[in-house]
Every structure is written in C-alpha cells, then in structure tokens.
C-alpha positions in Angstrom: 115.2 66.0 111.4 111.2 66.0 112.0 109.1 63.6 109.7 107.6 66.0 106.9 104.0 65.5 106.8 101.8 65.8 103.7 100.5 69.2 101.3 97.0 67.8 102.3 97.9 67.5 105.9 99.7 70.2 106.2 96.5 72.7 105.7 95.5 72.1 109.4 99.3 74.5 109.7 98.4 76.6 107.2 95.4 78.6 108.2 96.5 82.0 108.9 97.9 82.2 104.8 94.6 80.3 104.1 92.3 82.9 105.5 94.4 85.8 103.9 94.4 84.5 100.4 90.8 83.7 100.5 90.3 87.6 102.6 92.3 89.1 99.7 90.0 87.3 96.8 87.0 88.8 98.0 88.8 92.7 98.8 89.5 92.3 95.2 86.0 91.3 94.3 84.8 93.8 95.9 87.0 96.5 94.7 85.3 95.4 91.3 81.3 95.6 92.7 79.3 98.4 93.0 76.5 95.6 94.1 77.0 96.0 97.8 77.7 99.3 99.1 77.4 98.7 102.6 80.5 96.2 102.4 83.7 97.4 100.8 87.5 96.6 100.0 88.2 98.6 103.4 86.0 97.5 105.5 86.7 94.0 104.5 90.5 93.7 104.7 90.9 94.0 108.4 88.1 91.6 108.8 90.3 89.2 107.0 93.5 90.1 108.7 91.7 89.4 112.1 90.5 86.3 110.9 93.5 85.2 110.0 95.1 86.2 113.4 92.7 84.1 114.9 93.1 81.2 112.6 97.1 81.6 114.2 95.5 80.3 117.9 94.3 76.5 115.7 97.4 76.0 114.6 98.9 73.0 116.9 101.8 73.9 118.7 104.5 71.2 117.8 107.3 71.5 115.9 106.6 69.8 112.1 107.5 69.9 108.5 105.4 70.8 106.1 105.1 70.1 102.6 108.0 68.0 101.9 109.9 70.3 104.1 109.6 73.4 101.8 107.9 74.9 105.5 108.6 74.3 108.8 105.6 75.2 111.7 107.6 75.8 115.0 106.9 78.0 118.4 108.9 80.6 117.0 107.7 80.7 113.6 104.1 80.9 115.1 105.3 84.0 117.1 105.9 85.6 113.6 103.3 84.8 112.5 101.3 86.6 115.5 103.5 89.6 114.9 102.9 90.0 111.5 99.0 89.5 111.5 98.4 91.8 114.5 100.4 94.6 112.5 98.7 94.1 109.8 95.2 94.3 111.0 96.3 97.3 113.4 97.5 99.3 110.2 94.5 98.1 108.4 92.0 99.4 110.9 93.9 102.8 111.4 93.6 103.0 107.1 96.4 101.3 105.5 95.7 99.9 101.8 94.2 96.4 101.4 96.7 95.4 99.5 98.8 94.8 103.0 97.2 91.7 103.0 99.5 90.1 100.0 102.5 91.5 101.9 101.2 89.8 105.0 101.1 86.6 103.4 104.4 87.1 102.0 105.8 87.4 105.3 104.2 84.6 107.1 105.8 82.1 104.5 109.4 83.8 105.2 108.7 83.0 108.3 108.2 79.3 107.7 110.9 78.4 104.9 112.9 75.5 105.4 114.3 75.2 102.0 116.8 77.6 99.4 114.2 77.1 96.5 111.1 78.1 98.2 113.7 80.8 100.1 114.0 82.2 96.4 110.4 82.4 95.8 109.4 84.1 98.9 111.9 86.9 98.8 110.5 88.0 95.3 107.1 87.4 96.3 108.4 89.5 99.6 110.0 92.5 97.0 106.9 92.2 94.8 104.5 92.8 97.2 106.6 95.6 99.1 106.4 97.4 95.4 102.7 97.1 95.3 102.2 97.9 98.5 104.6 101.4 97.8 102.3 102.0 94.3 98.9 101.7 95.5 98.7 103.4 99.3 96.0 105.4 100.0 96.2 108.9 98.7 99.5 108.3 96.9 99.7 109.3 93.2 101.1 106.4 91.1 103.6 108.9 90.1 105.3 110.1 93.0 106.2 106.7 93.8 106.8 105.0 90.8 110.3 106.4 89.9 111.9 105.0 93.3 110.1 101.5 93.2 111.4 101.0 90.2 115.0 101.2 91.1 114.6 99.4 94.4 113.2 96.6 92.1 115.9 96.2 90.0 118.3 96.6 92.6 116.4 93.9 95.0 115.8 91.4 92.0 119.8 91.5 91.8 119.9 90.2 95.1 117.2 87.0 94.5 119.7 86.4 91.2 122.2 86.2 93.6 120.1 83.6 96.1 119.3 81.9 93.2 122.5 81.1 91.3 123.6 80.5 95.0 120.5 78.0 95.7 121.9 76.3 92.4 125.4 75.7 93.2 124.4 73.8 96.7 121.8 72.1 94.5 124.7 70.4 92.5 127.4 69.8 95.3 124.8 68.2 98.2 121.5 67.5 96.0 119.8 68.9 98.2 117.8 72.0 99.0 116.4 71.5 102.1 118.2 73.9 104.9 118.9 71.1 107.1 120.3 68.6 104.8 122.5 71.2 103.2 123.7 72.0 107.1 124.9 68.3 107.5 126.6 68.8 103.6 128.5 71.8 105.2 129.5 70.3 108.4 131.2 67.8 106.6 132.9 69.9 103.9 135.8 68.3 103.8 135.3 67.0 100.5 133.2 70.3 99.2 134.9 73.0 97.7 135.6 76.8 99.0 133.4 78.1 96.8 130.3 76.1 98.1 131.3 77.4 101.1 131.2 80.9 99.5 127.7 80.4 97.9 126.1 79.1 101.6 127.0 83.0 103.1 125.5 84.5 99.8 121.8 84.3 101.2 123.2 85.5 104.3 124.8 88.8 103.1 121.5 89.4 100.9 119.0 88.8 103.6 120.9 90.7 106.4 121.1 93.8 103.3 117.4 93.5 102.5 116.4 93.8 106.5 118.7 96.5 106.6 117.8 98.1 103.2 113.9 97.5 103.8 113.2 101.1 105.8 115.2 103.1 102.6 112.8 101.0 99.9 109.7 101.7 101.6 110.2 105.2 102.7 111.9 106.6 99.1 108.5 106.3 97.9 106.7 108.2 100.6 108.6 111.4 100.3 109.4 111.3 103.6 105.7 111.1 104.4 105.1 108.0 106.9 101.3 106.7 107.5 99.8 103.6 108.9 100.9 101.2 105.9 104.2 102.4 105.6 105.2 101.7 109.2 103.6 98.5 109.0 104.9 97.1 105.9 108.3 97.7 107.7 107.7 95.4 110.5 106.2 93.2 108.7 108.7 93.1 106.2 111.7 92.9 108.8 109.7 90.3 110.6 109.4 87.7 107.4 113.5 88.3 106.7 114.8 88.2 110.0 112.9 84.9 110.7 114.2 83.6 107.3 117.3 85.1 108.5 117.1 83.1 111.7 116.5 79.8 110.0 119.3 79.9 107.5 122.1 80.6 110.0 120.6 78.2 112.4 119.8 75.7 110.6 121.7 75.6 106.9 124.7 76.8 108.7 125.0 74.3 111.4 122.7 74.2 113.7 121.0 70.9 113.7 123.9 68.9 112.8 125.6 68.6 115.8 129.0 68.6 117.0 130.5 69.3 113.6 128.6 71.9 112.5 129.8 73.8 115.5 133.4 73.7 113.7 131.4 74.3 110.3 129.7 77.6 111.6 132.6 79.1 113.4 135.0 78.8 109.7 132.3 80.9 107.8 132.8 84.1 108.3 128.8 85.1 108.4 129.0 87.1 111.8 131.3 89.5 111.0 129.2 90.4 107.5 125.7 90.7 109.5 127.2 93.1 111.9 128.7 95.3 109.5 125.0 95.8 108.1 123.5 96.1 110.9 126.1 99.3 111.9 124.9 100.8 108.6 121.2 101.3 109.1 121.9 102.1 112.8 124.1 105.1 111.5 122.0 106.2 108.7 118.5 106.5 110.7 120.9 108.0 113.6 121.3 110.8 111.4 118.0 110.5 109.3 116.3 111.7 113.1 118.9 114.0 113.9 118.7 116.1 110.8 115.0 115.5 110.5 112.8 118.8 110.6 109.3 117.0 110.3 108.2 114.6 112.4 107.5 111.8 110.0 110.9 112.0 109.2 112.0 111.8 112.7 109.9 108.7 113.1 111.4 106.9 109.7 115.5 107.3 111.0 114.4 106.1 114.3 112.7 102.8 112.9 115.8 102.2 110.2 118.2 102.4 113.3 116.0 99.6 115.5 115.9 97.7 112.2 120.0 97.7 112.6 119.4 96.5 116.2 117.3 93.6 114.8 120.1 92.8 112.8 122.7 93.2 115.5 120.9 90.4 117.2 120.7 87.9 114.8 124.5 88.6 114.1 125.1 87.4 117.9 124.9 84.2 116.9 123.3 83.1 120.2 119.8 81.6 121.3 119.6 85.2 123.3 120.2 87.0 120.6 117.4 85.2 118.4 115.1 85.9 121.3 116.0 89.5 121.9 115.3 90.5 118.3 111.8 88.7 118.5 111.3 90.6 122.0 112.4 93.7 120.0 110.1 92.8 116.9 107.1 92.4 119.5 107.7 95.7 121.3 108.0 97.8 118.2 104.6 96.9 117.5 103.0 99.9 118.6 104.7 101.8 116.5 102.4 101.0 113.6 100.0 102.3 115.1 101.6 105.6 113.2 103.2 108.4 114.6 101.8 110.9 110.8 99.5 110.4 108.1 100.8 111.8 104.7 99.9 115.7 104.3 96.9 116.7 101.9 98.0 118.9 99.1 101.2 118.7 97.1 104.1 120.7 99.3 107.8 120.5 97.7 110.0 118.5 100.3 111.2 120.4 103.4 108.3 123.0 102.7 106.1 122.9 105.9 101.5 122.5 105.0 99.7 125.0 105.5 98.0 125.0 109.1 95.1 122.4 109.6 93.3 121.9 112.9 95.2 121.3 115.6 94.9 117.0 116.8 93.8 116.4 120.4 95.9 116.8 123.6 95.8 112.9 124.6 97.1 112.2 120.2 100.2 114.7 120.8 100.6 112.5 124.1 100.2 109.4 122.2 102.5 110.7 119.3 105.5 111.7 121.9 105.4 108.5 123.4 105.4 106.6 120.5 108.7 108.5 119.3 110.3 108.2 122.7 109.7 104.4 122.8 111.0 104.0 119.5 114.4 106.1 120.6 114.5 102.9 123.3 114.6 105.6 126.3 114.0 104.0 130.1 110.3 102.9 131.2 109.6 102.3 127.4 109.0 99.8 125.4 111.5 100.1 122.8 114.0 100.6 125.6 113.0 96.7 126.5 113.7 95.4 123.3 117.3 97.1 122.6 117.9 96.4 126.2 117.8 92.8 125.6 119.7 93.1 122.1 122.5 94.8 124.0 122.6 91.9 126.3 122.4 89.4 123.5 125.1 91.1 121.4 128.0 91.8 124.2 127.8 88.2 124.9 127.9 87.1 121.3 130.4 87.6 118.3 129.6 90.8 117.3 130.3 92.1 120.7 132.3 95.1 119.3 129.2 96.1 118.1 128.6 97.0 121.6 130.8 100.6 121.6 129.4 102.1 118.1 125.5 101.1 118.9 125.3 102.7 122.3 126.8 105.9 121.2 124.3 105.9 118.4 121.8 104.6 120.7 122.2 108.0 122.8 122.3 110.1 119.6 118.8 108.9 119.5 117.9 110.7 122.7 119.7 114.0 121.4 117.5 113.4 117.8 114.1 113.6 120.4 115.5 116.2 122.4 115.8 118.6 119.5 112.7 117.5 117.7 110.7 118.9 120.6 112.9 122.0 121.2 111.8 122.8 117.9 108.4 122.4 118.4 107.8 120.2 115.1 105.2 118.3 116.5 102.9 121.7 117.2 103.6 122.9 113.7 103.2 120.0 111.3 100.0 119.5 110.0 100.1 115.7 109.6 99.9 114.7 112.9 97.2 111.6 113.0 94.4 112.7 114.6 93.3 109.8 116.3 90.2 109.1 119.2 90.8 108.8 122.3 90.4 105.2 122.3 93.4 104.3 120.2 95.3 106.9 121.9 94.9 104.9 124.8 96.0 101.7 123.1 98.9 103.5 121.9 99.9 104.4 125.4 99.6 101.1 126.9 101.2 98.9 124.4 104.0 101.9 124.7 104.5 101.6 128.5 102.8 98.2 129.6 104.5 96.1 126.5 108.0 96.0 129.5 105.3 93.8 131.9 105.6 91.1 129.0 109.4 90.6 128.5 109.7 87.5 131.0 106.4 86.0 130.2 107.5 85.9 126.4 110.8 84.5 126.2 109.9 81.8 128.7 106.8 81.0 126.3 108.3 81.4 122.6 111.7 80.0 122.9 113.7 80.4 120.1 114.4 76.7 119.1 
C-alpha cells in the first residue's frame, strides 16, 4: 500500500484537471463576452486542452496516492491521461464543442480512482457530462437529441444507484472504501457474507455495461450522424471506464493482496460477466457496419465492436490483456480525427443530402484508411491493437471469446468491402473535407501508429 500524500501536495499530480477546469472557466466566460472578438469559446478550448496535455509531461512519474487515497497517479493512469487529452484537443481543433473539456476532466479522474465513493461520483460526473456533451454539439438542435439523452440518463443513473447501494454495503462489512483495503477484506472473506461478495462484482457488471453501452448513448443522439465530438467523446469516454475498470478488478478484487487474493479473485465469477458484454457490442456494431448504407454509420458499428475488444481484454484477466486494450485505446486514436461531419439541412433518416461539392482526393484517401484501420485489417493500426487483444484474450479466461470475435472480426472486412462496392463514400455529402495537412496526419497515425507497439508496452506497463 503507497503512503497517501496530502490534497495540498497532491496538486503538483494534478495539473492536467487543473489546467482544464481553469481552460473551461474562461470558454464559459467568454461564451458570455462580446468584449473581445478576436478571442472566442472555440478558439480557446483547444488552447486549454493542449495546455493541459502539456501539464501531463510535469507530472512525476512515481507511483503515489493522492488525496487520502480517493486518487492514485501511476504510469498507467498517466497513459490515460495522455490519451484522453490528445483526443480531446484533436476533436477540438477539427470543431468539436467546448464543452468536451468537462468530459475530459471527467475522464481523467476515472482514470485515477482508487476508492468506491469517489468511483460513484465520477461515473455520474462521467454520465453527466456525456449528456451535455450529446445536447449542446455544434449544429445540433436541442431537440433532436433531447428525447434519447433523456432515457440514457435515467437508464445510466440506475446503474450509479446500483454502485452506490453496492459502495454502501462494503462500507458496513470492511469500513472501508478504499479499493485496496476492500481487496485485503475480500481475500479474507471467510468471515464476510455471500452477498458482500455479490455487491464487490456489482461495479463490475455496471462498468463493463457502460463501456459497452457508451457507443449506443452517444450515437442515439446523433441520428446516426458521427462528427469530430462524437467520436471523441467515445474514446474518451471508454478510456476513463476501462481504466476504472482496470483498477477495480486489479486492485479491489485481489490484486495487491497477495497470495490470497489469488484464491479470492478466481471464486468471483467477474470474468465470465465482462466477456459476455464485451460479445454484445462486438455483435451489435458487426451488424450496425454491415447493414449501414452511409458512411457515418459504417464508421459508428465499427467503433462499438472495437469497444467490445477493449472489453474482451480487460476480461482476460491478465497483465497482457490490461496492456493490449491500452495499445488498442492508443491506436484508435486517429479515428477522432472523424471519418463525417453531420449533414446541413434536415433529411429524414436513410434519405441520402442533396449533392454538395465533392471533398479532395487525399480526404477520400484519408477517410478509407481511417475505416479500414478501424475494421483492424493487416498493415493498419487498428489491426495492431486487436492483434494484441487476441493474444491477450486466448491466453486469458475468456479465451472462448477467441471463436465468436474473430468470425466477427472478419465480418468487419465483409462490412468495408460492401461499403465501397456501393460507392457510399462518393455519394454522401458529409464527408469531412479536410486540408491536406490533417489528411496527412490522418494517414500516418493510421499506418505508422504499428512502429510504436514495442516501444509502448515496454514504457507504460500496466502495474
């Protein structure tokens, strides 16, 4: 167990969610001046997300716990970090909403909880977020979106009950609440009761759902339209639950406690539940892309059935398997760099826009490799990171996820193979039409991101 450190001197941690909550203060000031018009809410926010990415490289590199253990700053949880900030200032620049700095914030502390009541906190300050992100993106009317985040929150707040009554009941049979101490509780159970043991794989089954359920929330509200924020909010969403995730299996579970908790870990059945949800998204955005007749569509089932992937990794119970699905998370970064922007004009759904001018050669090239690395084919990124999730899972518990996920896996191909015998890229008018700059960014975090597989796992091991 590491020596928590101070609230005070845990700020020298904390910079990257110091610099966006002081970046999103003045976007909101701004939003409210008509004083400076050279400086506005959108040219500000990825000047804060930037600086907060920055801020990531002053953190200190040691493992430590921070405020009374309600955090915890590790490698891994700095690589989070890293993921979520360069999304966010990527989907920023290409347009996204300011308001994916809140959600970005939100994410980083997933990615550092170390205790069930701050766990409860962040995942409604996690659903919260995700709903105001849905409400307010650019060129979205608060109407077409307001109906679907509406259900999704009450269905999600259902979930944080859950957490919470769950959170309670380990409260009053371990008094405690930190993840660790309630790991050495559990390994020693023995004198606990079944349905403690019942209440530790609650938060499991509900963060494994909500990772799983997160590309159906944000994309109900888009009317199958996908644009910058969209995409991004994903990852970054995914990003702060799978690390939470991560930490509550390793860690609450088991992890640090030992020889026992190896017994304790392998007599809740956890694995078996996380696999299960990962098979779902997997199938769903396997048929999402293979029935999709736009392109933004397309793009949405292929990024729910990577999310499944994530998932399948986490449920491999393995140090590979945590690794692979933070390999995964860092190759699937291009991809919010998005594929479509939504379409000007109202258009009822499955209606194709009217004709608008046709994007650039090296954008259509940019937008077919972004979809082909996101199917995971060979000499892609994407093909890197479920690559490494296949490894991780056969080796794991949830190896028969092996069988159903590569079958899907090569439906994947089949999905891209009859988008473009359709010719759906050529006639949808909401291709992004992006410079050639980006495009080349695009192209070489889509093929060059493979070059960085060794170097990453050797330098952010999963701890």
């Amino acid at each position: 167990m590491l020596d928590p450190v101070s609230a005070a001197q845990s700020l020298r941690w904390l910079l990257p969610e110091l610099a966006l909550i002081v970046g999103w203060l003045l976007v909101r000031l701004l939003e409210h001046s008509r004083d400076l018009s050279f400086l506005t809410a959108a040219r500000l926010a990825p000047v804060a997300a930037l600086t907060a990415l920055l801020a990531s490289f002053a953190i200190p590199f040691e493992a430590t716990a921070l405020a009374g253990d309600l955090l915890r700053a590790d490698a891994t949880a700095t690589l989070a970090i890293r993921i979520v900030l360069i999304t966010t200032t990527l989907a920023l620049v290409l347009g996204a909403g300011p308001d994916l700095l809140v959600l970005a914030l939100a994410a980083c502390l997933a990615a550092r909880t170390n205790d069930t009541l701050m766990m409860v906190v962040v995942l409604q300050f996690l659903l919260l977020a995700s709903v105001l992100v849905s409400l307010r993106a650019p060129g979205r009317r608060l109407t077409d979106a307001h109906a679907p985040a509406r259900e999704d929150l009450a269905a999600a707040s259902i979930g944080v009950t859950l957490v919470a009554a769950a959170a309670a009941l380990l409260l009053g049979a371990t008094s405690q609440t930190a993840f660790g101490a309630i790991g050495v509780a559990l390994a020693h159970r023995e004198s606990l009761s079944g349905w403690i043991t019942v209440a530790a794989l609650v938060p499991v089954v509900v963060l494994a759902y909500r990772i799983g359920a997160t590309p159906r929330t944000i994309f109900r509200a888009t009317d199958g339209r996908v644009e910058p924020g969209d995409v991004a909010a994903l990852v970054i969403v995914a990003t702060g639950l799978l690390m939470l995730l991560l930490r509550w299996i390793g860690t609450a579970l088991g992890g640090d406690t030992g020889t026992a908790a190896t017994t304790a870990v392998r007599t809740l059945p956890w694995r078996p539940i996380v696999a299960f949800l990962a098979l779902v998204p997997m199938a769903r955005g396997t048929l999402i892309a293979l029935t999709a007749d736009r392109t933004e569509l397309l793009h949405a089932g292929l990024i729910e059935s990577q999310v499944g992937w994530l998932l399948a990794g986490a449920a491999s119970d393995t140090i590979r398997g945590a690794d692979a699905a933070m390999i995964a998370l860092i190759v699937a970064v291009p991809a919010c760099l998005a594929v479509t922007r939504p379409s000007s004009g109202d258009h009822p759904r499955g209606v194709d826009p009217p004709p608008a001018t046709p994007p650039s050669h090296l954008a259509l090239l940019a937008t077919v490799v972004l979809l082909v690395s996101l199917a995971g084919l060979p000499g892609t990124a994407g093909f890197v990171g479920r690559w490494s999730l296949v490894k991780a899972t056969r080796t794991g518990a949830s190896w028969w996820l092996i069988m159903p996920g590569v079958l899907l896996w090569a439906m994947n191909f089949v999905a891209i193979l009859r988008w473009s015998m359709t010719k759906a890229l050529q006639r949808d008018a909401s291709v992004t039409r992006v410079g050639m700059t980006l495009s080349l960014v695009v192209l070489a975090g889509a093929l060059g991101a493979p070059m960085l597989h060794a170097l990453l796992a050797d330098v952010f091991p999963f701890p």
